[in-house]
C-alpha positions as CSV (number, residue, x, y, z in Angstrom):
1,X,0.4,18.1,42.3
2,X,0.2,16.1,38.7
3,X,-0.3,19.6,37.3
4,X,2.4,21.1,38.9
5,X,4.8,18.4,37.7
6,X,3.7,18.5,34.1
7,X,3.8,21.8,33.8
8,X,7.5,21.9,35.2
9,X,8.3,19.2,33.2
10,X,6.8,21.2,29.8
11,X,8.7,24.3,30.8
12,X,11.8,22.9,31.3
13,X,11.7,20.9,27.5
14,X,10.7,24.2,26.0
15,X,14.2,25.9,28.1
16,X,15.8,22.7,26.7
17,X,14.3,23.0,22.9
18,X,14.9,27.1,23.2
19,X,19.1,26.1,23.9
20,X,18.9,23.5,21.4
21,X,17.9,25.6,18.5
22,X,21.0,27.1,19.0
23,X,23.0,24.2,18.9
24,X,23.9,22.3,16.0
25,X,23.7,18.9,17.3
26,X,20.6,19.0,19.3
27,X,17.0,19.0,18.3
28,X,15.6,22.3,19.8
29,X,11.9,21.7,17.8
30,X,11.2,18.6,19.2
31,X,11.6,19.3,23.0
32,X,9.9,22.4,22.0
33,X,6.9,20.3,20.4
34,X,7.4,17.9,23.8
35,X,7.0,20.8,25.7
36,X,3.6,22.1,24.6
37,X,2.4,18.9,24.2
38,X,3.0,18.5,28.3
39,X,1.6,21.8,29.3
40,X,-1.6,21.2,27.0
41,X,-2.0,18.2,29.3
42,X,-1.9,20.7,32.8
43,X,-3.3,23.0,31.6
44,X,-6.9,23.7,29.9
45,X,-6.0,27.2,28.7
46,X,-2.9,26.3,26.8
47,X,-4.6,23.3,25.5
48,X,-7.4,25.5,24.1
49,X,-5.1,27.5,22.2
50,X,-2.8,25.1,20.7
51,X,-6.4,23.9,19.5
52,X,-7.1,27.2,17.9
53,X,-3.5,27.4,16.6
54,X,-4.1,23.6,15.4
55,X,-7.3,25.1,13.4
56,X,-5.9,28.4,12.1
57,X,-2.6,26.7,10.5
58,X,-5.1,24.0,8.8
59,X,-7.3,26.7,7.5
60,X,-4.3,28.7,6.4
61,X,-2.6,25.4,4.5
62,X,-4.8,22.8,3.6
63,X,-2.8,20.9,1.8
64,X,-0.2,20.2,4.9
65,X,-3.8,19.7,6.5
66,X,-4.7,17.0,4.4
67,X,-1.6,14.8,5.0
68,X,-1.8,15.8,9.0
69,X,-5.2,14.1,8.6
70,X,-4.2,11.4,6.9
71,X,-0.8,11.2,9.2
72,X,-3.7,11.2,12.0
73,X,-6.3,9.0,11.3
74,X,-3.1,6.2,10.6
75,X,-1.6,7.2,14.1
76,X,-5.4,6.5,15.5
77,X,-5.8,3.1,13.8
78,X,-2.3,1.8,14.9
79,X,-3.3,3.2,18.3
80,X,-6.4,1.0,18.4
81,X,-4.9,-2.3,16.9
82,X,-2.0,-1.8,19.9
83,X,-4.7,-1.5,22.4
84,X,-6.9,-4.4,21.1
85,X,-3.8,-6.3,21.4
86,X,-2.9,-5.6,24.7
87,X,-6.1,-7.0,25.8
């Protein structure tokens, strides 16, 4: 049932992002990003390739790579100082 409702909920932010790319005012890439993000959660096979994507577009510009890393390992660390706090 989690699945289900995750994978609804990721298809209807992509529907939301597609009509938002087409409006001025509202932010069509990020529900679109929200979107995948959600059905990577349900589902394994999307999840494997938004990996693969994830690897190809680092091979294919390392430079953006480098800062995604670095944008990464910062997101990580904050992540962990929240959680230690939380305890």
């Amino acid at each position: 049932m989690k699945n289900i409702v995750i994978a609804l909920l990721g298809y209807i932010f992509i529907g939301t992002g597609i009509i938002g790319i087409f409006l001025p005012f509202f932010q069509g890439i990020l529900f679109i990003i929200i979107g995948v993000y959600l059905l990577s959660i349900g589902s394994p096979k999307v999840h494997r390739k938004l990996h693969l994507a994830y690897v190809a577009f680092k091979i294919r510009f390392p430079k953006i790579a480098r800062m995604l890393e670095k944008v990464e390992r910062k997101w990580e660390d904050m992540l962990a100082r929240w959680q230690n706090r939380s305890r």
